[in-house]
C-alpha positions in Angstrom: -74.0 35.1 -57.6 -75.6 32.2 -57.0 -78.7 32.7 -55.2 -81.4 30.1 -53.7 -83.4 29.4 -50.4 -80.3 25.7 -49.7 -82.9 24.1 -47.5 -80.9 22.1 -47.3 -77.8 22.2 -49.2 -77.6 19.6 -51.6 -74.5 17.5 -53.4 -76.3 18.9 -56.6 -76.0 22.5 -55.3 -72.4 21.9 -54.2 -71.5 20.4 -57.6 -72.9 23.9 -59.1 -70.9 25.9 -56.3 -67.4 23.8 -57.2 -67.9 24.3 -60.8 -69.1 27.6 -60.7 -66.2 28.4 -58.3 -63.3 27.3 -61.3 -64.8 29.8 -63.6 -65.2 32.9 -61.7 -63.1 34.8 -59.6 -65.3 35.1 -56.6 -68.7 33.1 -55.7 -71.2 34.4 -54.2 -73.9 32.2 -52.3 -76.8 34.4 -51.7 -79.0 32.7 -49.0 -82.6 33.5 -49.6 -85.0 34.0 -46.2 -88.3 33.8 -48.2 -90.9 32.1 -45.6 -93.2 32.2 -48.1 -91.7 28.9 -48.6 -91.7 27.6 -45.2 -88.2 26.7 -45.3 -87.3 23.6 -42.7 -84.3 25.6 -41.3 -84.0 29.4 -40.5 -81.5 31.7 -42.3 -78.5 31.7 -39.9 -79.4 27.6 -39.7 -78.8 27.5 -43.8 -76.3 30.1 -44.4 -73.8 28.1 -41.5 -74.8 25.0 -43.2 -73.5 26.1 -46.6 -70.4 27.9 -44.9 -69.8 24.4 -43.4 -70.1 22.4 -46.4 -67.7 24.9 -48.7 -64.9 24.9 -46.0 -64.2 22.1 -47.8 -63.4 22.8 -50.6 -60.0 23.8 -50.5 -58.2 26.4 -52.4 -61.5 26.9 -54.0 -63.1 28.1 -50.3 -61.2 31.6 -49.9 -62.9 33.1 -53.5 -66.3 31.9 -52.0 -68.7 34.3 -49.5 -71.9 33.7 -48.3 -74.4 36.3 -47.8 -77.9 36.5 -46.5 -81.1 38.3 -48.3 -84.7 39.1 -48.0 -85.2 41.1 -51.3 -85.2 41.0 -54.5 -81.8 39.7 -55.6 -81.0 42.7 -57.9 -81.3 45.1 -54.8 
């Protein structure tokens, strides 16, 4: 799992996603809502920009899901 608020997505958070995405079997992207941050984009705004920006990474892409949360990560 791989969990953070992407507001944006970054090259550096892509570079952790395509590495992380060699060594495990299936990614998880865990988009965080957290307005105590006042994020710049809502939730369904940053979860279709990292679907977006992983459709491009090939092969790689189909072991990759991207989920949405507003809890604690462990629950």
């Amino acid at each position: 799992i791989y969990p953070g608020t992407f507001d944006p997505i970054t090259r550096g958070h892509l570079h952790i996603i395509k590495r992380a995405s060699r060594m495990v079997d299936h990614l998880i992207i865990a988009v965080a809502e957290n307005d105590r941050k006042k994020p710049l984009f809502d939730v369904a705004e940053r979860r279709a920009m990292v679907e977006e920006d992983i459709a491009g990474l090939d092969e790689r892409a189909a072991n990759i899901t991207v989920e949405t949360f507003d809890d604690l990560l462990i629950h």
